[in-house]
C-alpha positions, 0 to 999 in steps of 0.5 A: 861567776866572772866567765859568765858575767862576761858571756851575759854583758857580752849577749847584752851589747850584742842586742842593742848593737843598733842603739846610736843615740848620744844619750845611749852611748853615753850610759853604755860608756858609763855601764862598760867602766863599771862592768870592767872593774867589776869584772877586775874586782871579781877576778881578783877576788876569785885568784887569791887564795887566802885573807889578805889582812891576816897574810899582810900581817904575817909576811907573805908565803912564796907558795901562795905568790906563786899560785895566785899569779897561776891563777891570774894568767888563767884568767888573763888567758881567758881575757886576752884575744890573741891568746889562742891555745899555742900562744897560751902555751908559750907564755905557760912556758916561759912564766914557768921557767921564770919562777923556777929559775928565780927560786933554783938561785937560792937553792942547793937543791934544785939545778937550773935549766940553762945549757938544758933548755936550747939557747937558754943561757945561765941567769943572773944569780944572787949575790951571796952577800946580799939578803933576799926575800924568796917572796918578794923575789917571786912577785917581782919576777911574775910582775915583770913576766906576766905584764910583758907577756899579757901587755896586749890585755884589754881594760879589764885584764889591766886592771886585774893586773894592777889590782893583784901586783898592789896586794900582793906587794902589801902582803909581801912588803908588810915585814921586811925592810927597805934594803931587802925589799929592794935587793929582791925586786931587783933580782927578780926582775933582773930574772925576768928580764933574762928569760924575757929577752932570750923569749924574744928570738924563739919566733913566736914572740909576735903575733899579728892579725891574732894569729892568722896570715895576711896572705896564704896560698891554700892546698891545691889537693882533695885531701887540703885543708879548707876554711870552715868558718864565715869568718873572713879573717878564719880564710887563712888557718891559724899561725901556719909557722908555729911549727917552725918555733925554736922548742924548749926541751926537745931540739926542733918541731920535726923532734916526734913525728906522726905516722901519716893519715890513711891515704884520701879516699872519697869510695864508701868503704876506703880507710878515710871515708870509715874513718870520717863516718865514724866521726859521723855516726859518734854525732848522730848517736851521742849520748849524754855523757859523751857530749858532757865529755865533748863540752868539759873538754872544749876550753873554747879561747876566751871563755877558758883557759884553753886547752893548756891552761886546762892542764895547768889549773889542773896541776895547780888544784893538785900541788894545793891539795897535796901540800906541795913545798915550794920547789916541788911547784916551780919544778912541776909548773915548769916542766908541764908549760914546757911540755905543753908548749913543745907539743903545740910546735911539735903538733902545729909541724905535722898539722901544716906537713900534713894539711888535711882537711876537717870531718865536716869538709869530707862529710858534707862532700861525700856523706851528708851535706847538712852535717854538722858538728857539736863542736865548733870546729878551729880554724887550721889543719886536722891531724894531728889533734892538737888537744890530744897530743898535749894531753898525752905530753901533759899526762906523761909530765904529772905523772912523772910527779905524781906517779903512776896510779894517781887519781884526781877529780878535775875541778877546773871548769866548776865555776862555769858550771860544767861540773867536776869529772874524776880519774882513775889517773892522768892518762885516763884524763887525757883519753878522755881530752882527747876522744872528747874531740871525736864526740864534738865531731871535729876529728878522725880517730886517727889523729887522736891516737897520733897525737897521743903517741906524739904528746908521749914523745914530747913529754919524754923529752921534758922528764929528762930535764934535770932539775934536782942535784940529788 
């Protein structure tokens, strides 16, 4: 398993930080190159769905480009370290929108999102007299999108990158000709580079210092938000202007407020205080389940896919289940990122209008000093629950396309050894994402049942998108 290939080598540098001599640094040298394309080789290996030899002979199938380059920004996202949750969700975004818009073009059946998505305008569209390849048109448009978006990747992840575009692109060149070839890798990149261009202007294009401001002035009242890390560069909290981001589907990040937290309260006995004890006593007296809950639910930035690419691999097993065509996928992948990635705006507002402070900041002043919580607790503002008001933005998306009652088992995280988890339908899944954050001890009940409600808004408003003509 790559992830814990990486957790192992990474255990490894860490014990012989001290070694300094010529010789060692020469062999560490020597041993990270190979470790980095092994690494690439094995993340290649565990993308691609299906016998490259068998699918270069048969031409490629537009599906398959599709969920491999799904799968490849899931792993991309795990090797990238300024890929924090919201800045994960972004990109979902916008890949998302690229391959939809890319194959919406050839279609009668599907619309497109311009004029539906603010300031995005109309594509480049195909030229009826031309001949294109939807394949090739995919790979092209997810070559151009994935390389901007993950440019800033480390060896590994480049290599990765190199290894998925040369097979991939033997695979979908193996039974067309020159001419067609070419006219669909022009317009797929020609799409891409729309979407990338209007990507540009949204706010969170650049990110610096990997998310956390140079200078910030702390909250002056009792209730503020304060660092919980050692960290010196967690002494700021994490991307204070997300909030402020131009959205996709809803207008702004003010769209779908929360109610505000119950008033601070240091007296045993107020609103607050039950509210942090709660958090307190769920660790104290956790049971096995509940922690299992806790760690599935982590996605912890550079040992998963964060929290959204948890909602998307969980889309991508169900459209491969299911037998899903291939316009039922792009329309799903682009609805869930831009849920996913307008419920991180719409949370990270209400986190900074709020700016309340954690449960092991309030229970080591007023409840036990020597607390601590299973989780490690993330570097910003409490409430809203970040995790919950995407689960609940997420849940209302695949059900919309899967409809109501749907159960699944999860299986995104059995490769790394936590498992498969099973539910009844997805609102049973996000609960679940979303209490599991009170079980790690990193947040009030309120926030949680908040952010649900605020994930509902947000969601709302990516299932009006109009994407079928019928």
């Amino acid at each position: 398993m790559a992830s814990s290939f990486v957790r192992l080598f990474k255990r490894s540098a860490q014990k012989h930080t001290l070694r300094r001599n010529p010789a060692w640094n020469r062999l560490c040298g020597s041993h990270m190159r190979q470790y980095r394309d092994l690494l690439a080789a094995m993340i290649v290996a565990t993308v691609l769905f299906q016998p490259m030899g068998a699918a270069a002979q048969a031409g490629a199938n537009p599906q398959d480009v599709l969920f491999n380059w799904n799968r490849m920004v899931l792993e991309l996202v795990r090797h990238t370290p300024t890929y924090s949750p919201p800045v994960a969700s972004r990109s979902f975004a916008y890949l998302g929108v690229t391959a939809y818009e890319a194959v919406a073009s050839g279609t009668d059946e599907l619309k497109s999102l311009a004029g539906q998505l603010n300031e995005l305008s109309l594509p480049p569209q195909r030229d009826p007299n031309a001949h294109y390849d939807e394949a090739a048109i995919l790979h092209a448009a997810l070559t151009h999108g994935v390389r901007n978006f993950f440019g800033n990747t480390g060896p590994t992840g480049q290599r990765a990158m190199n290894a998925m575009e040369s097979q991939i692109e033997t695979m979908v060149s193996a039974s067309l000709d020159e001419q067609t070839l070419a006219t669909s890798i022009a317009y797929g990149e020609a799409v891409a580079a729309h979407i990338l261009e209007w990507s540009l202007t949204d706010g969170g294009a650049l990110v610096e210092n990997l998310g956390f401001p140079y200078e910030f002035e702390p909250g002056s009242s009792p209730q503020s938000w304060v660092p919980t890390s050692t960290i010196g560069l967690q002494q700021a909290p994490l991307l204070p202007n997300w909030g402020d981001n131009r959205t996709f589907a809803m207008p702004n990040g003010a769209t779908c407020p929360v109610v505000e937290p119950p008033v601070y309260d240091a007296q045993a006995g107020s609103e607050f205080y039950t509210e942090a004890m709660e958090v307190y006593e769920a660790v104290q007296a956790i049971e096995p389940d509940e922690e299992a809950i806790a760690r599935f639910w982590s996605d912890d930035p550079m040992l998963s896919p964060t929290p959204p690419g948890h909602w998307i691999a969980i889309a991508l097993q169900l459209l491969r289940e299911t037998d899903a065509e291939l316009h039922d996928s792009v329309d799903l992948f682009a609805r869930l990122g831009i849920s996913l990635a307008d419920s991180f705006i719409g949370c990270w507002h209400e986190k900074y209008l709020y700016d309340l402070l954690r449960p092991v900041t309030y229970i080591n002043l007023h409840i036990d000093p020597d607390w601590r919580p299973i989780l490690i607790t993330p570097p910003f503002p409490e409430y809203p629950s970040g995790h919950s008001t995407q689960s609940g933005a997420a849940a209302a998306v695949l059900e919309a396309h899967f409809g109501p009652g749907f159960a699944f088992s999860d299986k995104t995280h059995e490769r790394d050894g936590l498992g498969v988890r099973s539910y009844q339908d997805f609102w049973h899944a996000a609960e679940e994402a979303a209490i599991s954050r009170l079980y790690g001890g990193i947040h009030y009940r309120v926030a949680i049942e908040s952010g649900l409600d605020q994930g509902r808004c947000v969601g709302a408003f990516t299932n009006a998108l109009v994407t079928w003509e019928r």
